[in-house]
C-alpha positions as CSV (number, residue, x, y, z in Angstrom):
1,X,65.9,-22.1,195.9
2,X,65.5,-24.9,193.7
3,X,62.3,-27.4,195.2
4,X,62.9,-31.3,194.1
5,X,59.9,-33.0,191.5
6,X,58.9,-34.7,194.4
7,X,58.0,-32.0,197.4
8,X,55.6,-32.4,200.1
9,X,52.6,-30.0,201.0
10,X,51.7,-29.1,204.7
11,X,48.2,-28.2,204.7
12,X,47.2,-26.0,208.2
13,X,43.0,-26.1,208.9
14,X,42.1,-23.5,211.3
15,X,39.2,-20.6,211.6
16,X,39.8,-17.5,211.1
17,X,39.4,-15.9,214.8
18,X,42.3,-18.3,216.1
19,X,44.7,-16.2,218.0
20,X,48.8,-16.8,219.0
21,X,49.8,-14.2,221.0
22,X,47.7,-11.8,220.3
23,X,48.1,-11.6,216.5
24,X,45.8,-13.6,214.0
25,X,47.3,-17.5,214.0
26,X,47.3,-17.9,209.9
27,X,49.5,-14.9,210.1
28,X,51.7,-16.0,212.5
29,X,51.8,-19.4,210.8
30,X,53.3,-17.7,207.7
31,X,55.7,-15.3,209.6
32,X,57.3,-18.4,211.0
33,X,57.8,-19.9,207.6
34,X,59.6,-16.8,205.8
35,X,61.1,-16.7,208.9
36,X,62.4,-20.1,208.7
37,X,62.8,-19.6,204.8
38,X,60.5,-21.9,203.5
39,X,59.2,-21.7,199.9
40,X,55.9,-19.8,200.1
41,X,53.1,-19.8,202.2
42,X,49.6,-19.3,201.0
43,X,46.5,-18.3,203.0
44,X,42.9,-18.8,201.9
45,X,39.8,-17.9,203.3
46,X,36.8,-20.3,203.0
47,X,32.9,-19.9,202.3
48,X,31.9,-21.9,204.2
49,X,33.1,-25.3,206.0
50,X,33.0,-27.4,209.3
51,X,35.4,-28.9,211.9
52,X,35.6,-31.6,214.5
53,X,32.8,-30.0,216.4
54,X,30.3,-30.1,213.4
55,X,29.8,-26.2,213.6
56,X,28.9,-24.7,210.6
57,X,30.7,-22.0,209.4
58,X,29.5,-19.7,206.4
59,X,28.9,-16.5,204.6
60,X,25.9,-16.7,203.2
61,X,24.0,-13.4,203.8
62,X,21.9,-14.4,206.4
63,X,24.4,-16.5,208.2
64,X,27.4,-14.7,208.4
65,X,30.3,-16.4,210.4
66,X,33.0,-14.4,212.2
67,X,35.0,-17.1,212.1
68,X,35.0,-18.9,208.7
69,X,37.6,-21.6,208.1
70,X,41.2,-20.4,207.0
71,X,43.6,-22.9,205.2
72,X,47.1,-22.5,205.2
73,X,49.5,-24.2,202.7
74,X,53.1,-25.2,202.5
75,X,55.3,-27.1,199.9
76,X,58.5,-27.2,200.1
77,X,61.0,-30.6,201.0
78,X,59.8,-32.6,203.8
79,X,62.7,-32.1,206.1
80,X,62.1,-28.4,206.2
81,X,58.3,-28.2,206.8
82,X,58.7,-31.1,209.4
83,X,60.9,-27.9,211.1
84,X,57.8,-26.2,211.8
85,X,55.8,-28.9,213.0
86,X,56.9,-28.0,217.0
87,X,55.8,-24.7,216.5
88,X,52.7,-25.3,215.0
89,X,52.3,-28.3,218.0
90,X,52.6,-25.5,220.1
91,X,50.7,-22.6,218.1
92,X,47.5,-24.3,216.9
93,X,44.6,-25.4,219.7
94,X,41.9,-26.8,217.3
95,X,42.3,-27.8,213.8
96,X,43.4,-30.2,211.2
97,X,47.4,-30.2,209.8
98,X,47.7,-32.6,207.2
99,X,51.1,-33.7,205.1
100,X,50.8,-35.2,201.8
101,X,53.3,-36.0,198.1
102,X,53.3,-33.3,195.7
103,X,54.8,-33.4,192.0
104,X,56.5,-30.0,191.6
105,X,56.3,-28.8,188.1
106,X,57.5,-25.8,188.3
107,X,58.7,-23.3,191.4
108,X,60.8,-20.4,190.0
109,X,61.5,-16.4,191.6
110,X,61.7,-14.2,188.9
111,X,65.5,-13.3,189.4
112,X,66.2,-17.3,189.1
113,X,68.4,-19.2,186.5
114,X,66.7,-20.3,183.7
């Protein structure tokens, strides 16, 4: 798959104990997508962060969170990740999606064409 120079990124905030039926969300969020066949998904876990309700959520020793925050990324072309946008309506209760202009520089598999 060859991405345009001008892709977009879909950006997923959620925490970490956020469930869709019955499996961890930020997994299902990026089942969906290979499913779907977008370019890549990427999952990273947070420190330490807060939401909409102000709760902190950390892991420093003394205040370890069982739910820290979880981020979820997407780039590929706009049309395609607006495809997942009814199931992520439908998947995610509380937390932050967000859909911004990226420069691609470079997206290649390593079987590609040079």
């Amino acid at each position: 798959m060859k991405l345009p120079e001008q892709g977009m990124l879909l950006r997923i905030f959620i925490g970490e104990s956020d469930k869709y039926e019955g499996m961890p969300l930020y997994e299902k969020i990026v089942l969906k997508a290979r499913e779907m066949n977008l370019a890549g998904a990427t999952v990273t876990r947070g420190v330490m962060g807060f939401g909409a309700d102000s709760r902190l959520h950390t892991s420093k020793f003394l205040r370890l969170s069982e739910d820290m925050p979880m981020v979820i990324e997407l780039v590929d072309k706009e049309e395609r990740l607006r495809l997942l946008i009814p199931f992520l309506d439908e998947a995610v209760e509380e937390g932050l999606i967000t859909l911004e202009k990226v420069r691609v520089i470079k997206y290649r598999h390593s079987k590609s064409e040079p």
